[in-house]
C-alpha positions in Angstrom: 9.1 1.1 2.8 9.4 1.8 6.9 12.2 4.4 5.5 9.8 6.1 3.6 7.6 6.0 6.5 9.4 7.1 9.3 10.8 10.2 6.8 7.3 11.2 5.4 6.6 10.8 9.5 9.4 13.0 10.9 9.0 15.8 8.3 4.9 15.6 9.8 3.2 14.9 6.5 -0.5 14.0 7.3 -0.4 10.7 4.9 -2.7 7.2 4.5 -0.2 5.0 3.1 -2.2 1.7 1.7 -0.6 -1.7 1.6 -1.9 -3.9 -1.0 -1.2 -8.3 -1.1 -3.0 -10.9 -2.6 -2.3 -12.5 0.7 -4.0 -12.1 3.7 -1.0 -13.5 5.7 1.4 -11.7 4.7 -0.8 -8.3 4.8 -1.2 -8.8 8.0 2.6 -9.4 8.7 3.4 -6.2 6.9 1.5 -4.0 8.7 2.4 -5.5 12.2 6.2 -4.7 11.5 5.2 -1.0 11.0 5.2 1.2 13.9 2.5 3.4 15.2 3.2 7.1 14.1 1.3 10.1 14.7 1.2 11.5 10.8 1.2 8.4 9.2 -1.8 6.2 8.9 -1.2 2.8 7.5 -3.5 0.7 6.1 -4.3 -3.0 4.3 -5.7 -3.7 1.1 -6.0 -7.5 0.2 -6.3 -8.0 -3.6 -5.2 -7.5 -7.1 -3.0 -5.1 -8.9 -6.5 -4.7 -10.7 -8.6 -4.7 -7.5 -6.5 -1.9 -6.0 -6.7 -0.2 -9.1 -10.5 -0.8 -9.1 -10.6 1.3 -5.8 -8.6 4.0 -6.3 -10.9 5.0 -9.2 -14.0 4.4 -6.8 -16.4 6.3 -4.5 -14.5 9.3 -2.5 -10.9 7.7 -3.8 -11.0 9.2 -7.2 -10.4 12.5 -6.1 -7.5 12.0 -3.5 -4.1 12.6 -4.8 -2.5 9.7 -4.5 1.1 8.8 -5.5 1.2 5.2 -6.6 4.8 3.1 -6.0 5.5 -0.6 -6.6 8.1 -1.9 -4.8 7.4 -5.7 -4.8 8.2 -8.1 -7.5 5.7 -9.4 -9.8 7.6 -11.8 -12.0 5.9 -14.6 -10.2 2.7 -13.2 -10.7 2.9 -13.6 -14.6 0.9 -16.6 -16.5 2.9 -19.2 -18.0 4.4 -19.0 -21.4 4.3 -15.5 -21.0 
């Protein structure tokens, strides 16, 4: 992701980038590796795929364009037997 970052940074695109973990640990951890840019403004969101979906479609959210990427696994995530 930071390569993403830092480009979307060094071409100046005014951006929120949201991180979203079901854990709080390693939320945290993600965001303290990221550096401090000037464009880029990077946030947490602790939850659910569902949860994050929940707020995009909520309040002021809805109508930002967003563009939505998954780059973590969620094998692990999946009920048993399924």
């Amino acid at each position: 992701m930071s390569i993403l970052l830092n480009a979307l940074e060094k071409a100046e695109k005014s951006i929120h980038y949201y991180a979203l973990d079901l854990s709080q640990r390693e939320l945290e951890r993600t965001l303290s590796s990221v550096p401090k840019f000037e464009h880029v403004v990077c946030h947490g969101l602790l939850g659910t795929y569902d949860d994050g979906l929940e707020w995009l479609r909520s309040g002021r959210n809805a109508s930002w364009p967003k563009c939505i990427m998954s780059l973590g696994s969620s094998i692990g995530e999946c009920a048993p037997g399924l």
